[in-house]
C-alpha positions as CSV (number, residue, x, y, z in Angstrom):
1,X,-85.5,-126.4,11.6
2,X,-87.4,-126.2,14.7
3,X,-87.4,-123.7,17.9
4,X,-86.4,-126.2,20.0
5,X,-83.2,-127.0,18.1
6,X,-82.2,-123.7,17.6
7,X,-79.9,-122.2,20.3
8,X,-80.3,-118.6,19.6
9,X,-78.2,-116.4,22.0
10,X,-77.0,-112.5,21.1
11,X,-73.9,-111.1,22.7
12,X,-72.6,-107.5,23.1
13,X,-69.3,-107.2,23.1
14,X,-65.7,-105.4,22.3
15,X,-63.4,-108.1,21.8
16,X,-60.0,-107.3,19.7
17,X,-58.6,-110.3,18.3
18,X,-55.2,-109.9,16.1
19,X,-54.6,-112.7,13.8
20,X,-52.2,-113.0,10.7
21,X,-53.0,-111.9,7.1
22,X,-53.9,-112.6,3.5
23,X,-51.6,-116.1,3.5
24,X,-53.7,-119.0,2.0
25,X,-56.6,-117.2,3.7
26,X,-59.7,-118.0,0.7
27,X,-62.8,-117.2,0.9
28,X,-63.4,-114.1,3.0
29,X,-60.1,-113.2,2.5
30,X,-61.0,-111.2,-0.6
31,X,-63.7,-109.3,0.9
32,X,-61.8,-109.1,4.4
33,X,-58.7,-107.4,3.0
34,X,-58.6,-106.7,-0.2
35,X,-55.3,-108.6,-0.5
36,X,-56.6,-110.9,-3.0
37,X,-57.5,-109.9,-6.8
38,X,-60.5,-108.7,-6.9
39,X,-60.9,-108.8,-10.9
40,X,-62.4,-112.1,-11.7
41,X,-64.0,-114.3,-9.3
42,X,-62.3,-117.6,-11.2
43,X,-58.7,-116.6,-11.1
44,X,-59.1,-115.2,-6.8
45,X,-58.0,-117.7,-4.3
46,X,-61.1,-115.8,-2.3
47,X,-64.6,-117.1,-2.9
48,X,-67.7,-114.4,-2.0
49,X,-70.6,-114.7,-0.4
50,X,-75.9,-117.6,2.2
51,X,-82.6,-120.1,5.7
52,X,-86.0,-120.5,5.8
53,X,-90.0,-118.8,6.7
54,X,-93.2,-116.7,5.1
55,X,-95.8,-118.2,2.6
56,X,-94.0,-120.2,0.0
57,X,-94.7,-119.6,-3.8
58,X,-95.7,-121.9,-6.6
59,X,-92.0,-121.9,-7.7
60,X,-89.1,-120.3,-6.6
61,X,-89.5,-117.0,-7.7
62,X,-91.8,-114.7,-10.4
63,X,-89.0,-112.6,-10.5
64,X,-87.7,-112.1,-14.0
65,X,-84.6,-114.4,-14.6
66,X,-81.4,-112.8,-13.6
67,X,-78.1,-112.9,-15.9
68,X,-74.7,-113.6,-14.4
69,X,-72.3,-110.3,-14.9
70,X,-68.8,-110.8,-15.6
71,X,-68.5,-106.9,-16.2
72,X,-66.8,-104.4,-13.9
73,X,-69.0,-103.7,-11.6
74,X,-70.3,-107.4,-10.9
75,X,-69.9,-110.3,-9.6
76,X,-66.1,-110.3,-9.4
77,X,-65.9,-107.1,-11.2
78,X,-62.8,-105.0,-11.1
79,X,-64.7,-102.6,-9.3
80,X,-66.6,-104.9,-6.7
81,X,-64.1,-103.6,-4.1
82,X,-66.5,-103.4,-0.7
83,X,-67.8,-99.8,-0.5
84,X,-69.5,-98.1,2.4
85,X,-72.7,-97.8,1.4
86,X,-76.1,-99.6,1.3
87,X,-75.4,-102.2,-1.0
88,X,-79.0,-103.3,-2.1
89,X,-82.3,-101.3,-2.5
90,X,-84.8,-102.8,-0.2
91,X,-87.3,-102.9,-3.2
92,X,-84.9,-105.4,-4.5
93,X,-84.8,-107.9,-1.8
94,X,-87.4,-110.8,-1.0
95,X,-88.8,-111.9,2.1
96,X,-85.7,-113.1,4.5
97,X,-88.5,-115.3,5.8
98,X,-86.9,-118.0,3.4
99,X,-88.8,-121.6,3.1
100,X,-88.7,-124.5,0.9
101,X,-91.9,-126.5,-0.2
102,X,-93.1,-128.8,-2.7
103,X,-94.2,-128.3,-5.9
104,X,-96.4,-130.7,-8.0
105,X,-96.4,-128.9,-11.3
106,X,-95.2,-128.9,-14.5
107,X,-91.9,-128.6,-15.5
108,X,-90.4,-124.9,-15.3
109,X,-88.2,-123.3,-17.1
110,X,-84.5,-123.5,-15.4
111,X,-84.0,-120.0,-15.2
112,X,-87.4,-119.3,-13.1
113,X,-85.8,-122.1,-10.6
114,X,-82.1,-121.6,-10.3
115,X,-80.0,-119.0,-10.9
116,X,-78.7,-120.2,-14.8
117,X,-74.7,-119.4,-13.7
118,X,-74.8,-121.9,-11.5
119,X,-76.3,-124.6,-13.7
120,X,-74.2,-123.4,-16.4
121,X,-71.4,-124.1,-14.5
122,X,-72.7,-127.4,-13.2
123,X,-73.2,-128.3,-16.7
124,X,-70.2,-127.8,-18.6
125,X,-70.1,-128.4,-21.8
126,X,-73.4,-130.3,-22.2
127,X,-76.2,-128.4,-23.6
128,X,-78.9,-127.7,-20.6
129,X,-82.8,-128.6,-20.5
130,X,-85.0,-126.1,-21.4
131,X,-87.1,-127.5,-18.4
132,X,-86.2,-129.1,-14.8
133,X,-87.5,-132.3,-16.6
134,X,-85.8,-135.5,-15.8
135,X,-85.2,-137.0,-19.2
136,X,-83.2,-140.0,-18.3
137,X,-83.9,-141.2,-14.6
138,X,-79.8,-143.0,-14.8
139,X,-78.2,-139.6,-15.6
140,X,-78.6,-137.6,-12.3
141,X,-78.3,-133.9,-12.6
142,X,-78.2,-131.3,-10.2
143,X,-80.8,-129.1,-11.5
144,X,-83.1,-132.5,-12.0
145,X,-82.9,-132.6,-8.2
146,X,-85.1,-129.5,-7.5
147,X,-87.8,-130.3,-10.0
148,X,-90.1,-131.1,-6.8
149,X,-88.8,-128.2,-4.7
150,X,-90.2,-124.8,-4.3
151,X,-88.9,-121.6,-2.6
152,X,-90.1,-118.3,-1.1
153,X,-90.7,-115.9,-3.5
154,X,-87.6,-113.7,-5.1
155,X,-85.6,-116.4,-4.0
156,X,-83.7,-119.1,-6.3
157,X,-81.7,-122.2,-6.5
158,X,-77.6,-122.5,-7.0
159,X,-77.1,-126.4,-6.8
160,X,-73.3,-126.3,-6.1
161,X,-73.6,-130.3,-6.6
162,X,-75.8,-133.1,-6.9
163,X,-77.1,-133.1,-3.1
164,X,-75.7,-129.5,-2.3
165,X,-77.5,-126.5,-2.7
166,X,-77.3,-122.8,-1.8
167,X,-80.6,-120.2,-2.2
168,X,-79.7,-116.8,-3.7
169,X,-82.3,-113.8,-4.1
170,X,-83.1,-114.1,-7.5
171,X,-82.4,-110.0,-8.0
172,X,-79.1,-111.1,-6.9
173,X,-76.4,-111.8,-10.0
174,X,-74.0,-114.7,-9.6
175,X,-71.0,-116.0,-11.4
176,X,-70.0,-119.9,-10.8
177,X,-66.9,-121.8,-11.1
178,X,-67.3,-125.5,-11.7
179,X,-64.5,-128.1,-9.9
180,X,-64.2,-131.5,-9.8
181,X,-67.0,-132.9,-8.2
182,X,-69.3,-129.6,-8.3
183,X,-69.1,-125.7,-8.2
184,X,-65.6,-124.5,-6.7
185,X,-66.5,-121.1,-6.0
186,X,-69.6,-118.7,-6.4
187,X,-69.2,-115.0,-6.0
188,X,-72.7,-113.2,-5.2
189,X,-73.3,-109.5,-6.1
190,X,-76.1,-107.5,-5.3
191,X,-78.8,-105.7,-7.8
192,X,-76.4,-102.5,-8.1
193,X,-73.5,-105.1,-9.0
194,X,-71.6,-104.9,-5.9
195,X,-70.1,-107.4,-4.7
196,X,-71.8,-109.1,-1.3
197,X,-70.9,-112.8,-0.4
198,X,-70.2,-116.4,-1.9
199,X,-68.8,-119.9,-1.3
200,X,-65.7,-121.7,-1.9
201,X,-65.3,-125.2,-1.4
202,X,-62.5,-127.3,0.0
203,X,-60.2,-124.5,1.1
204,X,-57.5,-124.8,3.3
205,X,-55.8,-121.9,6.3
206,X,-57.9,-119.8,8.1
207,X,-58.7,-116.2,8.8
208,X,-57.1,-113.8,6.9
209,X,-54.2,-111.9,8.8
210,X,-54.6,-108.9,10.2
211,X,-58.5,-109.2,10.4
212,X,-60.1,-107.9,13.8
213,X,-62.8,-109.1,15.0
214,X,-64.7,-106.0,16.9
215,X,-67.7,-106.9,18.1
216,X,-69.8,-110.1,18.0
217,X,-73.2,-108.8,17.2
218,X,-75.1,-112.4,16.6
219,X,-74.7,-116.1,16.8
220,X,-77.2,-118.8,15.8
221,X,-76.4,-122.2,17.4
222,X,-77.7,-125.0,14.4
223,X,-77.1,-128.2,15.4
224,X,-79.4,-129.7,13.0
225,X,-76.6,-128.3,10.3
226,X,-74.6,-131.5,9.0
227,X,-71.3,-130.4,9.9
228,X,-69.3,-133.3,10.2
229,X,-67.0,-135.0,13.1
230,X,-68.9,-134.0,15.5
231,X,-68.7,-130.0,15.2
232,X,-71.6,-127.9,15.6
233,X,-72.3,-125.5,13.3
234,X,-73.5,-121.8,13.8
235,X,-74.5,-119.0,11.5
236,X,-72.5,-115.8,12.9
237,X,-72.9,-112.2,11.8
238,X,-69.3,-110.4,13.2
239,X,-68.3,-106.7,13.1
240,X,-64.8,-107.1,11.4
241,X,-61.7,-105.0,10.8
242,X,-59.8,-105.5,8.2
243,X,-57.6,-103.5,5.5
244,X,-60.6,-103.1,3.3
245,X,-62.9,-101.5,6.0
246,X,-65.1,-102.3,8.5
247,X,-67.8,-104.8,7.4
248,X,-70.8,-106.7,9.4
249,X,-70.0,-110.3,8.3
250,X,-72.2,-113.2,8.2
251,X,-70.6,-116.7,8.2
252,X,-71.6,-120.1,8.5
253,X,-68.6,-122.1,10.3
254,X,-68.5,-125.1,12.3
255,X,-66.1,-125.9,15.8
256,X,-65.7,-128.6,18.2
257,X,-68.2,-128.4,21.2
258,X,-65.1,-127.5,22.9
259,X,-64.7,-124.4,20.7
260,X,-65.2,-120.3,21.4
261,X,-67.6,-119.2,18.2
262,X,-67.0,-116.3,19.3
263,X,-63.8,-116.1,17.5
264,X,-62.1,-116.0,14.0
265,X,-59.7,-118.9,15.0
266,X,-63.4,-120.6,13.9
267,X,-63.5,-119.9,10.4
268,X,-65.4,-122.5,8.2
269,X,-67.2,-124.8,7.8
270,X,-66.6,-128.9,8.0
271,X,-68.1,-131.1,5.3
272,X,-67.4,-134.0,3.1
273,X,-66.7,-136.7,6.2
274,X,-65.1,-133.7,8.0
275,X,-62.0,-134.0,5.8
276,X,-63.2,-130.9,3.5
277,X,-63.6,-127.2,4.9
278,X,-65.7,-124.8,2.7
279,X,-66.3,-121.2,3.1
280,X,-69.8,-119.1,3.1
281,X,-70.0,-115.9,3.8
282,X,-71.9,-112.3,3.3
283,X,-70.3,-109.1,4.8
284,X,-71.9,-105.2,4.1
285,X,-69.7,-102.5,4.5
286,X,-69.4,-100.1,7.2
287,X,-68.5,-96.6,7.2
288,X,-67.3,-97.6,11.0
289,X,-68.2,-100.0,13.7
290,X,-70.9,-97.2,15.2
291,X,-73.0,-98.1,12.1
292,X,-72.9,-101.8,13.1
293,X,-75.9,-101.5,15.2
294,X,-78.1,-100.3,12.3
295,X,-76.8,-102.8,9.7
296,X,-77.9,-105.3,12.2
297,X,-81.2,-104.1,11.7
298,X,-81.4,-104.0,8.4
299,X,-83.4,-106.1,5.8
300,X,-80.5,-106.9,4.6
301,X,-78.6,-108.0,6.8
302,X,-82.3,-110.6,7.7
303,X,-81.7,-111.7,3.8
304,X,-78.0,-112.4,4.2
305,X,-78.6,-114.3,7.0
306,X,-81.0,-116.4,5.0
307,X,-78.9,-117.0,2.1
308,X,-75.8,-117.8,4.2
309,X,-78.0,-120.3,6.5
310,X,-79.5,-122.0,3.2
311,X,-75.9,-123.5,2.3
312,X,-76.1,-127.2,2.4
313,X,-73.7,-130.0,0.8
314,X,-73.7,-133.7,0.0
315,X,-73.4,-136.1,3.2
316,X,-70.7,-138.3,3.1
């Protein structure tokens, strides 16, 4: 994406916004308020939480492959209630300078491209490649669609469908839930197996109630994003209130030119022809807002802007 359409603008400010709680809020609703079941990411009506710079590798990542965790603890865990503390070690994170290149080699083993949950997922019950090789060029898979792509190094691939794609560090673990036409939901924990961020497609409501939106600390204008009808889309990080703590949140939503991002009434994302509204989001925990400024800072919170930002989906 260039500089020149990028609208990058950072505001300062205390804005308290009130709005209703854990209805048929999805998506950040579990790591908003708590309200939801935190125990298995595939039973939650909340998805967790994820763009693109620095000297590209070979392939995605020479990270060793990372295994999805469906313990407590995880990915979903029964313990992967948000916690105020420094979710990942900075040792463990990759360049947030995330780009995507090509690569002209031969075939690579799945897991050093994509995280394997997500394939896994993807595939069902039919028994995966060892490699990213095309075997039959009338069957498309999504995992077949990467075989040319490369990523920055420590980062990997979670095709949520055939055309739609979301980049994960690979030291983070993942656990996928496959719908209809593609994953339904990813939930994304960090290396110490707390829970951080996801996706959830084709949800429905808005902002979970009783969520307060304290201070908008950054928001990236992309109108190169394909968000549909018209919106414009923007990658947000919020300071938010909620029963579960304070959190810095980053979101990827779209809104009507006509629209305040500044605002939780703007919650997700279009997609699909505009008719379908999915979810993305990272948040880290705060022990209060004063800590915002620092978490801002952060490597992290540069990674989590990546991964959120890298979300993309099928045009319709």
């Amino acid at each position: 994406m260039s500089d020149r359409s990028i609208h990058l603008h950072t505001i300062h400010a205390s804005r308290r916004l009130r709005l209703g709680l854990c209805a048929a809020a999805a998506g950040l609703a579990l790591a908003l308020t708590g309200c939801a079941d935190s125990g298995d990411a595939g039973s939650s009506e909340a998805g967790e939480t994820v763009p693109a710079s620095a000297q590209p590798s070979e392939s995605p990542s020479s990270s060793p492959a990372t295994t999805p965790t469906g313990s407590p603890g995880g990915a979903g865990g029964e313990d992967s209630e948000p916690e105020a503390s420094s979710p990942a070690a900075t040792g463990d994170l990759p360049s947030a300078e995330l780009e995507q290149s090509t690569y002209e080699g031969e075939p690579r083993p799945l897991d050093e491209v994509f995280h394997l949950a997500c394939v896994e997922a993807l595939a069902g019950d039919e028994q995966l490649p060892e490699t990213e090789e095309q075997t039959d060029p009338e069957n498309k898979r999504a995992w077949f669609m990467y075989q040319h792509a490369a990523y920055t190094d420590g980062w990997k691939a979670c095709p949520t469908e055939v055309y739609g794609n979301l980049v994960i560090p690979a030291s983070f673990s993942v656990e996928a839930e496959a719908g209809e036409s593609g994953l339904r939901r990813i939930s994304i924990a960090d290396p110490s197996g707390q829970r951080i961020g996801g996706a959830e497609r084709d949800v429905t409501g808005g902002a979970p109630d009783a969520a307060e939106m304290v201070e908008v600390v950054e928001i990236t204008e992309q109108p190169e994003h394909p968000a549909q009808n018209g919106e414009v889309g923007y990658l947000r990080s919020l300071v938010v209130q909620s029963e579960s703590g304070t959190q810095l949140m980053v979101d990827l939503v779209s809104a009507p030119q006509d629209s305040d991002p500044e605002s939780l009434e703007v919650w997700d994302l279009a997609v699909g022809g505009g008719a379908q509204r999915d979810v993305v989001y990272a948040s880290i925990p705060l022990e209060s807002a004063e800590d915002a400024e620092e978490a801002a800072s952060s490597e992290l919170h540069a990674v989590l802007r990546a991964m959120v930002g890298s979300y993309t989906h099928a045009v319709q």
